[in-house]
N, C-alpha and C positions, 0 to 999 in steps of 0.2 A: 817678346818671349812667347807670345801665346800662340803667334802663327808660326814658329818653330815645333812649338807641340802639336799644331794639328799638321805640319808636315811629315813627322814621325810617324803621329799614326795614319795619314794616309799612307806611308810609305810599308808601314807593319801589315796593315789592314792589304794591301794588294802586290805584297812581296808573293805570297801564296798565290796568291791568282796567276799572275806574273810569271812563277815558277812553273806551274799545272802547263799553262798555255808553252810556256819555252820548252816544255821537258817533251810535250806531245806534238809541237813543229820543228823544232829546230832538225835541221839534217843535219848540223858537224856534231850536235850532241848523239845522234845516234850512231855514228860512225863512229866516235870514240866512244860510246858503249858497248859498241861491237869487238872494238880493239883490246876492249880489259877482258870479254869473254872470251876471244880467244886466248889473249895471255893467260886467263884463270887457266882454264883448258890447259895449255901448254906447262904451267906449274906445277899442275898435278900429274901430268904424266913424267913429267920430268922437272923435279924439286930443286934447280940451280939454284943458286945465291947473285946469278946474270938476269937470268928468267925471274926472280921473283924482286930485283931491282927495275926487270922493264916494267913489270904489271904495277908496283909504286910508283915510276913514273907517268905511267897513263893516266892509274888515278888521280894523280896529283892534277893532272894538266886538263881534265876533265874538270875536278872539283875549281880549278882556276878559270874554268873558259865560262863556264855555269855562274860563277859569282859575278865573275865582270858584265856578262851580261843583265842579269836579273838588275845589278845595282845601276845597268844604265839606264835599265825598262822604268825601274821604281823612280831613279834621278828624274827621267823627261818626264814623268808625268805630275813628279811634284813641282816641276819646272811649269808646267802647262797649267798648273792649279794655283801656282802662285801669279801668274801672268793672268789668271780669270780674274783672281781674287783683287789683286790690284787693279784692274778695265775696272771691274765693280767698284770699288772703293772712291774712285774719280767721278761716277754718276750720280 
């Protein structure tokens, strides 16, 4: 149970990190952040109920492309701390 808890909070502890680093390389995150600003754009000049269905779905697919990665950055690395943790445990 106890190295479930320090998996957690490795995973808390550099979810942030994790995020900072994805948000500031990733190219498809910035291509879809370019895509809700034009849709913003587009909604205010003209306020469809089309146009502000597309701009929910960008965000949506953005906020989705972002989680998945972030929780895979945070998986492999509590994955590579539990594979240390265990080498260590056998010496």
């Amino acid at each position: 149970m106890c190295f479930e808890k320090e998996l957690q909070q490795i995973f808390k502890e550099s979810y942030l990190e994790c995020l900072s680093k994805f948000l500031k390389e990733d190219e498809e995150y910035h291509i879809l952040s370019q895509n809700i600003s034009f849709a913003e754009n587009k909604v205010l000049e003209c306020p469809t109920k089309t146009n502000k269905e597309i701009l929910k779905g960008i965000k949506l697919e953005l906020a989705e492309y972002v989680h998945i990665n972030i929780f895979k950055m945070g998986f492999f690395e509590g994955v590579n701390y539990g594979l240390v943790e265990s080498k260590e445990s056998l010496i």
